[in-house]
C-alpha positions as CSV (number, residue, x, y, z in Angstrom):
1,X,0.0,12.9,-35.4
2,X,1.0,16.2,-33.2
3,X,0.0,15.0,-30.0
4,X,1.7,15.2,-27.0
5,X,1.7,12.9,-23.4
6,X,2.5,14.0,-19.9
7,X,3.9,11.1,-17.5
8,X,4.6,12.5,-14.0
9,X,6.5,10.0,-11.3
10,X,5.6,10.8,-7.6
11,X,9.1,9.1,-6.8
12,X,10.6,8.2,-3.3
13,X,13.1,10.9,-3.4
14,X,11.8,13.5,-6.2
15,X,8.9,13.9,-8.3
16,X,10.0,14.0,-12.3
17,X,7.9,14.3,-15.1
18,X,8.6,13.9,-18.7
19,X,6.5,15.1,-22.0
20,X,6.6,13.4,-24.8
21,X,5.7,13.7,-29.0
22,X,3.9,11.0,-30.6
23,X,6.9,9.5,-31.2
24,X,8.5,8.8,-27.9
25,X,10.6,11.4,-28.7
26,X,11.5,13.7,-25.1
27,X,10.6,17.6,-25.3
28,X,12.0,18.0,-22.0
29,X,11.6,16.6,-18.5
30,X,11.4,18.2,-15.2
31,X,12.4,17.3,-11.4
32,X,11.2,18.8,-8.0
33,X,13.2,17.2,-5.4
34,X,11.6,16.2,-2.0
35,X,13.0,15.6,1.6
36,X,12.5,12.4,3.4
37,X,11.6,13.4,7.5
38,X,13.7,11.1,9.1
39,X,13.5,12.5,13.0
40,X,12.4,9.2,14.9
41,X,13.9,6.0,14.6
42,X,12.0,3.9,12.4
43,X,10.2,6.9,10.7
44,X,10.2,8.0,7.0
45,X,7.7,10.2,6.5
46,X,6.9,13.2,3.6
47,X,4.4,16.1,3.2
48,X,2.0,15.5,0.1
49,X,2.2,19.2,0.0
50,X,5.8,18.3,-1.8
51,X,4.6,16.6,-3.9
52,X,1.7,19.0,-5.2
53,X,4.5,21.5,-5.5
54,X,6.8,19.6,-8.0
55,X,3.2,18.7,-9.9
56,X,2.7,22.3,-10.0
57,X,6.0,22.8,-11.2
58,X,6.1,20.5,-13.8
59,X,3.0,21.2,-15.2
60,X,4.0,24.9,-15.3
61,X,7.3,24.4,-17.1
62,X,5.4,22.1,-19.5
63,X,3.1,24.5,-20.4
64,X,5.8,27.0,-21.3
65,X,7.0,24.6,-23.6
66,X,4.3,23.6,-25.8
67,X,0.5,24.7,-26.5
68,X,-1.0,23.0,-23.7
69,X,-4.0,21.5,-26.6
70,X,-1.3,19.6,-27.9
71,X,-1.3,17.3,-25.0
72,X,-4.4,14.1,-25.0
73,X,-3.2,12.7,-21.7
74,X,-1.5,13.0,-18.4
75,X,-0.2,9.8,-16.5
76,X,0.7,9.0,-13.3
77,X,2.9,6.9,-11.5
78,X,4.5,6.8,-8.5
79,X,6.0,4.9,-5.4
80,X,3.9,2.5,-3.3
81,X,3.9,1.4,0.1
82,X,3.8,4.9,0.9
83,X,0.4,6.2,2.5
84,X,-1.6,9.5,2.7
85,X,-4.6,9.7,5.3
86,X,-7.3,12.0,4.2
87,X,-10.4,13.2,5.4
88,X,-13.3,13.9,3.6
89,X,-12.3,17.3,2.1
90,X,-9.7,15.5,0.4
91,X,-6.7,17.2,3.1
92,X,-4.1,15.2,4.0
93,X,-3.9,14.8,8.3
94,X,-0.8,13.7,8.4
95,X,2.4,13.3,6.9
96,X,2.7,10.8,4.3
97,X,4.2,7.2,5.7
98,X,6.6,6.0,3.1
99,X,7.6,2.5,2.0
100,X,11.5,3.0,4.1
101,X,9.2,3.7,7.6
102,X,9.4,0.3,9.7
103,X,7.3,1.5,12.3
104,X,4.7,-0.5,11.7
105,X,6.7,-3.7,12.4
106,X,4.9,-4.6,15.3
107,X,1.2,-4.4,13.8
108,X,3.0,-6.1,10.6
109,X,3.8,-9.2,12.6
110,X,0.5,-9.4,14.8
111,X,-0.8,-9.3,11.3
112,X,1.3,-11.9,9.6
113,X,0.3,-14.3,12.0
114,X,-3.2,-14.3,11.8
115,X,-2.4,-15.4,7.8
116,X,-1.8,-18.7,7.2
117,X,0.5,-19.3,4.1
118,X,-2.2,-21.4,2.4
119,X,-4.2,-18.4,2.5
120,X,-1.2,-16.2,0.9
121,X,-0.8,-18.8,-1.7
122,X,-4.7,-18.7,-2.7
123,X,-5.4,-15.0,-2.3
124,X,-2.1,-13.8,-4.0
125,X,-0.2,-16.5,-5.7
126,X,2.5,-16.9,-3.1
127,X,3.7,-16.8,0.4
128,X,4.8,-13.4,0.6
129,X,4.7,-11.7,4.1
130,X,2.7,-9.2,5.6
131,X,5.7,-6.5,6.1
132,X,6.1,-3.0,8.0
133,X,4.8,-1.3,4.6
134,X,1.8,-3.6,3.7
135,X,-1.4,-1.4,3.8
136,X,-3.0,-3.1,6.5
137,X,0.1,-2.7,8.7
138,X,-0.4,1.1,8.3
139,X,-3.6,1.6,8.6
140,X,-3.5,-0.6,11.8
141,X,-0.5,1.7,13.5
142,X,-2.4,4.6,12.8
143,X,-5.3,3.3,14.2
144,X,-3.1,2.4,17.3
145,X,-1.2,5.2,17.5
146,X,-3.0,8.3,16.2
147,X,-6.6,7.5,16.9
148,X,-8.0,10.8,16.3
149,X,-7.0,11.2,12.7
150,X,-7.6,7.6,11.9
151,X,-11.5,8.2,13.2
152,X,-11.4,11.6,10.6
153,X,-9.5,9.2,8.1
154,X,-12.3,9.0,4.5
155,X,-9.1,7.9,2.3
156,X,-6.1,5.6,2.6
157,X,-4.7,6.9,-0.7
158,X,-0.9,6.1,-2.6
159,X,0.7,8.9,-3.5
160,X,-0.6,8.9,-7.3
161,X,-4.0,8.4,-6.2
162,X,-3.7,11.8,-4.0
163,X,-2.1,13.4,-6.3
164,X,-5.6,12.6,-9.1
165,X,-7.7,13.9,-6.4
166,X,-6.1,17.1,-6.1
167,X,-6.0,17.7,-9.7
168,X,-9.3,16.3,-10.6
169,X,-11.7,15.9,-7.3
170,X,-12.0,12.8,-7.9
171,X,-10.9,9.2,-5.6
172,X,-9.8,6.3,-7.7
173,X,-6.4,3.5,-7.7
174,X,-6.1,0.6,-9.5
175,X,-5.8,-2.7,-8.4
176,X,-1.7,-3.6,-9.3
177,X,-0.7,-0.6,-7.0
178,X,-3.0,-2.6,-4.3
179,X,-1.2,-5.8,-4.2
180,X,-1.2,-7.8,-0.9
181,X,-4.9,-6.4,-0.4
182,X,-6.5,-8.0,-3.9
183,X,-6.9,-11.5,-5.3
184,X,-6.2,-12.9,-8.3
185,X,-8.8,-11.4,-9.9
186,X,-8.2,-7.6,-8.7
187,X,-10.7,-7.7,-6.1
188,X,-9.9,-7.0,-2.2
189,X,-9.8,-9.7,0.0
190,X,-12.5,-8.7,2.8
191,X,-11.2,-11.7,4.8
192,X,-7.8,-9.9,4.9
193,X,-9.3,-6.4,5.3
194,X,-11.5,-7.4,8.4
195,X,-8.8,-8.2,10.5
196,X,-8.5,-3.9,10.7
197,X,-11.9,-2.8,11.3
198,X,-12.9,-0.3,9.0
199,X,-10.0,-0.3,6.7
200,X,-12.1,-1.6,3.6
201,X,-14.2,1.2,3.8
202,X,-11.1,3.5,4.1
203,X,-9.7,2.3,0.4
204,X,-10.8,3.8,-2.7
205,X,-12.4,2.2,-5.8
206,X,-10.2,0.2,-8.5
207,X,-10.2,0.8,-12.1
208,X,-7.7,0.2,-15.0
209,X,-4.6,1.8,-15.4
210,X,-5.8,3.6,-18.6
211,X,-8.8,4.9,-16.9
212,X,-9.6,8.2,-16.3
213,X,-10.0,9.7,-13.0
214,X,-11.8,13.0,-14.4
215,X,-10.2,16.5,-16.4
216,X,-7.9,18.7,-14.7
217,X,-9.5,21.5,-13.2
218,X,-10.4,24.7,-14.6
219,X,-7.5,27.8,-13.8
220,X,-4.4,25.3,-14.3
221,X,-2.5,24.6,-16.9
222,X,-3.8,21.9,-19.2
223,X,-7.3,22.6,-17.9
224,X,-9.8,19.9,-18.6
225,X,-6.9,17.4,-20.2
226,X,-7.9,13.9,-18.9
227,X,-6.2,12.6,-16.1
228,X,-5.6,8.4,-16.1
229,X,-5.3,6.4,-12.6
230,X,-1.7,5.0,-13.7
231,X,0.2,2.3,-12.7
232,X,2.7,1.8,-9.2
233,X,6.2,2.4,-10.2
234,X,7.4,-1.0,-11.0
235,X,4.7,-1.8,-13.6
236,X,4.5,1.7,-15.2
237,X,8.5,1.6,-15.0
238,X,8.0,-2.4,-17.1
239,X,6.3,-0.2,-19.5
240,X,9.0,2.5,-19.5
241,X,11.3,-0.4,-20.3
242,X,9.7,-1.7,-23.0
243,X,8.8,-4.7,-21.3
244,X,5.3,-6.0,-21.9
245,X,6.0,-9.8,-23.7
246,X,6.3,-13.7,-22.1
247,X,9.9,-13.6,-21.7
248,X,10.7,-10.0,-21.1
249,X,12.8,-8.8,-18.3
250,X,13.3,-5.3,-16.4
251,X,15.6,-3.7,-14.0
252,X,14.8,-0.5,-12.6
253,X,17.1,1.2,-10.8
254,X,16.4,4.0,-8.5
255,X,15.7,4.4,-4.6
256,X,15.5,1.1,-4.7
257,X,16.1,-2.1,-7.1
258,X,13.1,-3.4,-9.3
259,X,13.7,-6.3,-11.0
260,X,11.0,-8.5,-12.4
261,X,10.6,-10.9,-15.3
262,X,7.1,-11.1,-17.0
263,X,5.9,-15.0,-17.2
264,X,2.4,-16.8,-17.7
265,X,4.0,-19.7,-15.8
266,X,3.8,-19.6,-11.8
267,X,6.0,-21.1,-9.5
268,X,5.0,-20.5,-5.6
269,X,8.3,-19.1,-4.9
270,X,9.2,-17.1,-1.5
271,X,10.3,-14.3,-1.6
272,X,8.6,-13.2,-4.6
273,X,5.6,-10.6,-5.5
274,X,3.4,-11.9,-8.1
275,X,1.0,-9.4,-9.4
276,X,-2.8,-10.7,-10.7
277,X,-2.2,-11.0,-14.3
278,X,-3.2,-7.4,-16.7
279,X,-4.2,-7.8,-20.0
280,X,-2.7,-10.9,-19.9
281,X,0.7,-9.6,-18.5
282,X,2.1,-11.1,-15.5
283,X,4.5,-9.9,-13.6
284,X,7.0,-11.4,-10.8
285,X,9.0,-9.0,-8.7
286,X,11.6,-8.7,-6.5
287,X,12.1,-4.8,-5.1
288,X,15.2,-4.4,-3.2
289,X,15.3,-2.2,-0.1
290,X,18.4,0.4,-0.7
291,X,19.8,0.5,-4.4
292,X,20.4,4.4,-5.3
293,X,19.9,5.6,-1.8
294,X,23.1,3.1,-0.7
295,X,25.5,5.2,-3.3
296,X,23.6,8.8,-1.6
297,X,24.2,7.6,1.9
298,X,27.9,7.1,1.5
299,X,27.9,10.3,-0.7
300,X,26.5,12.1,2.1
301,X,29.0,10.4,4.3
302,X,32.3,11.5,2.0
303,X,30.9,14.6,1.4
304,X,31.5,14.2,-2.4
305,X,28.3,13.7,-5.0
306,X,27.4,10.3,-6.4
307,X,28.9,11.2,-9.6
308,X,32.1,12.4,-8.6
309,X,32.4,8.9,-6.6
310,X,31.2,7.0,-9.8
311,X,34.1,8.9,-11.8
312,X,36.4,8.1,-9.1
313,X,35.7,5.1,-8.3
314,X,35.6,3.6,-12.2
315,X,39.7,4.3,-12.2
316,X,39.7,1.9,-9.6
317,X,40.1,-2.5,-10.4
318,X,37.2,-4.1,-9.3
319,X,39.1,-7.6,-7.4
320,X,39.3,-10.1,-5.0
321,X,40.9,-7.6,-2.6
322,X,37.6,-5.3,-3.1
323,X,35.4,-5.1,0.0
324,X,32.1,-6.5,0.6
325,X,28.6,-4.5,1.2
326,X,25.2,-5.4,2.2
327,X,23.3,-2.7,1.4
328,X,20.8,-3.3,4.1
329,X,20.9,0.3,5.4
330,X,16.9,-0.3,6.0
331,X,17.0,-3.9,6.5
332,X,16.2,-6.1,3.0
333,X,12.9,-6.3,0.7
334,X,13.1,-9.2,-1.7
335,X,14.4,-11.7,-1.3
336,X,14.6,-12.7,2.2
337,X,12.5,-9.7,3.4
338,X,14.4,-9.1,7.0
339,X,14.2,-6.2,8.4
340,X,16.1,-6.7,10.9
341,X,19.3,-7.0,8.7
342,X,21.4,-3.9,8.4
343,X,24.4,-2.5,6.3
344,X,28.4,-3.5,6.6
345,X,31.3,-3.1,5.0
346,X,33.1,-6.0,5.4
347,X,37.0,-7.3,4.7
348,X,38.3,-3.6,4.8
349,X,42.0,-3.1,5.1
350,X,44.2,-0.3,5.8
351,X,44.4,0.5,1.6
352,X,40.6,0.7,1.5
353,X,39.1,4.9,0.7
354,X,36.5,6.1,-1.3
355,X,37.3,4.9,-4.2
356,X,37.3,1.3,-2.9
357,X,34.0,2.0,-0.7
358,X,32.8,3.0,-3.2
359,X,33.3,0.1,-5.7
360,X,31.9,-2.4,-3.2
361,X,28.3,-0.1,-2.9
362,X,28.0,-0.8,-6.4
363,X,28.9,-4.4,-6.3
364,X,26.5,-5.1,-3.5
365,X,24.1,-3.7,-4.7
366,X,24.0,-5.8,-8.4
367,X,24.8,-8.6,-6.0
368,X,21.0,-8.0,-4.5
369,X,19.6,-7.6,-7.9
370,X,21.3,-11.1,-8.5
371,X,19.8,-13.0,-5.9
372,X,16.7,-11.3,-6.6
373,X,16.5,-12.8,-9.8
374,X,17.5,-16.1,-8.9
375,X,14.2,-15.4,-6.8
376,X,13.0,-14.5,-10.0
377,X,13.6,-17.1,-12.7
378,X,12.5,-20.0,-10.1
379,X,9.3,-18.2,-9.8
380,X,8.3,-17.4,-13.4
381,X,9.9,-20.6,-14.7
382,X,12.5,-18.2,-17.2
383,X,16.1,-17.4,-17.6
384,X,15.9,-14.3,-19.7
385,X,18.7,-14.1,-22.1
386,X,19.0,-10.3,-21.5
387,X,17.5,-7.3,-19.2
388,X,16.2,-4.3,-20.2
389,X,17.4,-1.7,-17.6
390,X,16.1,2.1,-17.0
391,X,15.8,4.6,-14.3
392,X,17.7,7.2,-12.6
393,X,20.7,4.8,-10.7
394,X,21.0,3.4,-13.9
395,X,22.2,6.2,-15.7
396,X,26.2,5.5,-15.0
397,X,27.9,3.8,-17.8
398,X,30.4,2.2,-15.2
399,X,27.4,1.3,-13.0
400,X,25.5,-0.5,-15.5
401,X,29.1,-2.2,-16.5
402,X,29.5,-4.4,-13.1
403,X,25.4,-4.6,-12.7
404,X,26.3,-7.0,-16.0
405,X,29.0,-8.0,-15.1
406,X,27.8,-9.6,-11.6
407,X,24.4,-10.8,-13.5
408,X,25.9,-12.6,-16.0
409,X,23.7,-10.9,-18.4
410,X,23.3,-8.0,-21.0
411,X,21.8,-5.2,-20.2
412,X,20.0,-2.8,-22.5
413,X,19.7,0.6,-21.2
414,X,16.7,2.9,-22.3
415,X,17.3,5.9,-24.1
416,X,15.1,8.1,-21.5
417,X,16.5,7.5,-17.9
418,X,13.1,8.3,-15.8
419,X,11.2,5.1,-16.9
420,X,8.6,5.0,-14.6
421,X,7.2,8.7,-16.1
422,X,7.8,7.3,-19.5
423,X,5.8,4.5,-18.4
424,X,3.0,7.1,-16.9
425,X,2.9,8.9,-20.6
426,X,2.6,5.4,-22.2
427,X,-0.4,4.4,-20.3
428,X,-1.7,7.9,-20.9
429,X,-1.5,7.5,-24.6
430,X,-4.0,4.4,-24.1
431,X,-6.2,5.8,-21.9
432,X,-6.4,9.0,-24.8
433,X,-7.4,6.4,-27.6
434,X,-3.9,7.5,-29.1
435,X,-3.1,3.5,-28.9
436,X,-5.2,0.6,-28.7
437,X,-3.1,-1.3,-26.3
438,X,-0.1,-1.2,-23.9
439,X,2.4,-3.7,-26.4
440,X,1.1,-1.3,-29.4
441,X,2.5,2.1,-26.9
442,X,5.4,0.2,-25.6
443,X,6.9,-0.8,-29.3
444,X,6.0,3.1,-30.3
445,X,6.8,5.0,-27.9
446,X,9.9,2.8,-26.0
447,X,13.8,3.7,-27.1
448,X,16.7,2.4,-26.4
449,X,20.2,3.6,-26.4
450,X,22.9,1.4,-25.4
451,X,23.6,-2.3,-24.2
452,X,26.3,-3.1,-21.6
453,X,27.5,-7.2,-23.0
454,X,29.3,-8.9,-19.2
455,X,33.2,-9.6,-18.8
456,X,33.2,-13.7,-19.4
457,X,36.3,-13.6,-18.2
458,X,35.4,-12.5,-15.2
459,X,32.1,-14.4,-14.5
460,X,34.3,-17.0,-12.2
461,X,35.3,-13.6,-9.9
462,X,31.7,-12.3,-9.7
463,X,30.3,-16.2,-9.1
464,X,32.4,-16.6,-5.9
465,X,31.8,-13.1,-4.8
466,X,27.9,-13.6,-5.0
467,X,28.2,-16.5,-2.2
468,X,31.0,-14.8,-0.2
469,X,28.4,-11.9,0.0
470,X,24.8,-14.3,0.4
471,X,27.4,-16.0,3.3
472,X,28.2,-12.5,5.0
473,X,24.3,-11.7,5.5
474,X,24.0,-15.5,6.5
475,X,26.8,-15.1,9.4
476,X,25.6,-12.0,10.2
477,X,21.9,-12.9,10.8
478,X,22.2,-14.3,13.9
479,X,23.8,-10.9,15.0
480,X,21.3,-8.6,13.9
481,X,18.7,-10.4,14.9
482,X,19.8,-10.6,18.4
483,X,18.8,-6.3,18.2
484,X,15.0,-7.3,18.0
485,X,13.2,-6.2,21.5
């Protein structure tokens, strides 16, 4: 077997690709990063053009590597919650609206409302709200708000699915990425959808992950290679993993926190996404708001980079005297999903610098991930025994460290850091006829490379720091919600 597999990630603050040999084995990877437009409040918006141009990049540099005939496949993958309008020529008319923009709040709400939680419960297996990044919230805005370009609007399209029609012509997403507008069974829910007029006829057809969207065009590299719909970012990231079983658990670390546990069993549990089952795999989630991009905010802050704090930082006792951090810089995805909460340091003293500011971004944000899976574990029914963990934020040794340290649980780390592309490539192997199922591509093509075992001694610490810090955001609710017009 000399094949090769292309997995590109249409991430939240790059795009990365990786290619891979039959194997799993890495050739070489490639990243493009991409600005976030951040110049209203409320607003976090990006040009699709970036995008194309770190696709373009990566498919060049790819090509220089190998003979392009070597590669069956190209995956994608990429964030979700994040929108592109486009009219019928296929042009974007706007910037992008990303999952971070909470403009929409206001239409989210309205929305919310009209839903009772009986209906959540029935159409997507639990009570999950109707937030400032829900589909239907966006397209509702828009139409508010900008109702020229929502009139000229054909597509409402995620970014991997703008990125297939610019390669391939063609329009095409899958039904996971569409959570919170499908059933159960991976169909939308028109009762949902009506209460936007016209935003059913705005979404684009669903199809497996391993499906493919069409060839890539003639005059670019890897000209008619076969391009597959993919997977969101937390699913194709699960696959990047290596988690596909009953059981299995996953903690992606990047922009934000993914963890999620894969159960048949289903537990109503608030709080907590629960994706229609896939091949028999389903998945409950729990995405965090701020993970990675807490550590770049206060790197940006100190003017020192992420892994000159890390290094810093790691010299330094993590202890009782260690200051507290909600890393609500956005407000909070799962599990309380306020958006109204924000950021604090809290207990600093006169003694507390970098180093210690530091240490407590790190701790708060593996004591999200920990509530998050208590979230978790009520709502599949498992405690899993140990976490597979991947992606960029969790490529710090010293990082990974207190994440199992605060969980209470091992963590295996992957031996390829940008899961989600992994995850792209695997899905592009199936959809190649290279495998004959996700599990087969997962156990073949999934490495790992070191597991981080938690201080015992010092679960007692980390247990009483987990409810001093769910009591700060408790204390400070009333607070921060008092900021709501």
């Amino acid at each position: 077997m000399d094949f090769c597999l292309i997995g590109i990630d249409i991430g939240t603050t790059a795009t990365k690709a990786t290619l891979i040999d039959a194997t799993g084995r890495q050739l070489t990877s490639f990243e493009h990063p991409h600005p976030t437009l951040r110049t209203a409040p409320g607003m976090a918006e990006q040009r699709p053009q970036d995008w194309l141009d770190g696709v373009s990049g990566a498919l060049a540099h790819f090509s220089g590597v190998i003979d392009p005939a070597r590669v069956i496949g190209i995956g994608l993958t990429s964030q979700v919650n994040s929108h592109v309008f486009v009219d019928a020529q296929g042009q974007a008319l706007r910037p992008a609206i990303t999952w971070q923009d909470t403009r929409a709040a206001e239409d989210a709400a309205r929305l919310d409302r009209q839903v009772t939680a009986e209906q959540k419960i029935r159409w997507f297996g639990g009570p999950v709200p109707i937030d400032a990044s829900h589909a239907l919230s966006r397209m509702a805005y828009v139409a508010r708000t900008d109702p020229d370009n929502w009139r000229a609007t054909r597509h409402v399209l995620l970014p991997k699915d703008f990125v297939a029609l610019r390669l391939t012509g063609a329009v095409a997403s899958d039904a996971i990425a569409a959570v919170g507008l499908v059933d159960s069974s991976g169909k939308y829910v028109s009762a949902l959808l009506q209460l936007v007029p016209g935003a059913e006829q705005r979404l684009p057809p669903l199809h497996p992950f391993h499906h493919t969207v069409g060839q890539m065009a003639s005059g670019t590299p890897f000209a008619g290679t076969p391009v597959m719909v993919g997977a969101m970012d937390a699913w194709a990231g699960m696959f990047g993993c290596g988690v596909v079983a009953d059981g299995d658990a996953m903690y992606q670390s990047g922009t934000s926190e993914i963890p999620g546990i894969v159960s048949s069993t289903v537990i109503p549990t608030p709080g907590v996404i629960l994706f229609p089952s896939y091949d028999g795999i389903r998945m409950h989630a729990a995405p965090t708001q701020s993970g990675g991009a807490s550590l770049t905010w206060l790197s940006t802050l100190l003017g020192r980079s992420p892994a000159e704090l890390i290094d810093q930082a790691s010299r330094t006792a993590l202890d009782a005297s260690t200051p507290f951090f909600l890393p609500h810089l956005a407000g909070e995805r799962a599990p309380i999903w306020d958006a109204a909460s924000r950021g604090v340091f809290a207990r600093l003293d006169a003694n507390s610098g970098p180093e210690q500011l530091t240490l407590s971004v790190m701790e708060g944000v593996a004591h999200s991930v920990r509530w998050a899976f208590e979230a978790l574990e009520h709502s599949a029914g498992i405690v899993p025994e140990t976490i597979n963990i991947g992606g960029g934020g969790a490529r710090s040794d010293a990082w990974c460290q207190i994440r199992a340290d605060v969980l209470g649980k091992p963590l295996t780390r992957t031996s390829i850091p940008a899961a989600a592309a992994l995850g792209a490539a695997i899905i592009a192997g199936v959809g190649s006829g290279a495998f004959p199922s996700l599990p087969t591509a997962v156990r073949e093509l999934v490495r790992f490379e070191k597991t981080f075992e938690p201080d015992d001694q010092r679960r007692r610490l980390f247990d009483e720091r987990h409810h001093h810090y769910r009591d700060l955001y408790q204390a400070l609710r009333p607070f921060n919600q008092s900021f709501l017009g």
